[in-house]
N, C-alpha and C positions, 0 to 999 in steps of 0.2 A: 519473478517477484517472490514468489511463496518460497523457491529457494534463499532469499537473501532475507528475510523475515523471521522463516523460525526460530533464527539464534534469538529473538527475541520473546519466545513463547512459542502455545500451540495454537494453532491457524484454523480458524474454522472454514471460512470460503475467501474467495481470491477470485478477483473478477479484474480481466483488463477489457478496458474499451476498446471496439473497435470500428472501423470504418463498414458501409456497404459491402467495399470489396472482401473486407477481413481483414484488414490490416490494422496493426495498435494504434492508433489516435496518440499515445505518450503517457496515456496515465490509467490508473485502476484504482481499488479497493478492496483491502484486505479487514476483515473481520478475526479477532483475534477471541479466544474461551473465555477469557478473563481481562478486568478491563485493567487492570497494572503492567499486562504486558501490551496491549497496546502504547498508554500511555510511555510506558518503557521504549515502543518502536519509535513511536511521536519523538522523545527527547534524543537517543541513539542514533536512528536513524537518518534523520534530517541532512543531506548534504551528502550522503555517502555515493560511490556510481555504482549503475550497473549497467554493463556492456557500455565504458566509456560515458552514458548523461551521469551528469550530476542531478537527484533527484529532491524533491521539497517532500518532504512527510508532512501532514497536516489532519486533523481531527475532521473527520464528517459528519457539519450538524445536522443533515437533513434539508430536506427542500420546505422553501416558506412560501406563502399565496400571494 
């Protein structure tokens, strides 16, 4: 992921989920230095593959109660 991300800024942590075993679940989150090139991955990104999925880019609001 952080590979296919940079083109869109610098990266500060990159966390994929993963299962008990250790295996990806399909999805992560990427924290970017500055919030324009997030927003820049959000628009860019969205739809692109990597290793063959087609992937959703989307904003993380945070968990609510």
């Amino acid at each position: 992921m952080k590979r296919e991300f940079e083109v869109f800024g610098d990266i500060e942590f990159v966390r994929i989920v993963k299962n008990f075993k250790g295996k990806s679940r399909g999805y992560g989150f990427i924290t970017f230095r500055r919030e324009k090139d997030a927003i820049y991955a959000r628009e860019k990104g969205d739809g692109r593959k990597i290793d063959g999925h087609k992937i959703l880019v989307d904003k993380e609001l945070g968990r609510t109660k």
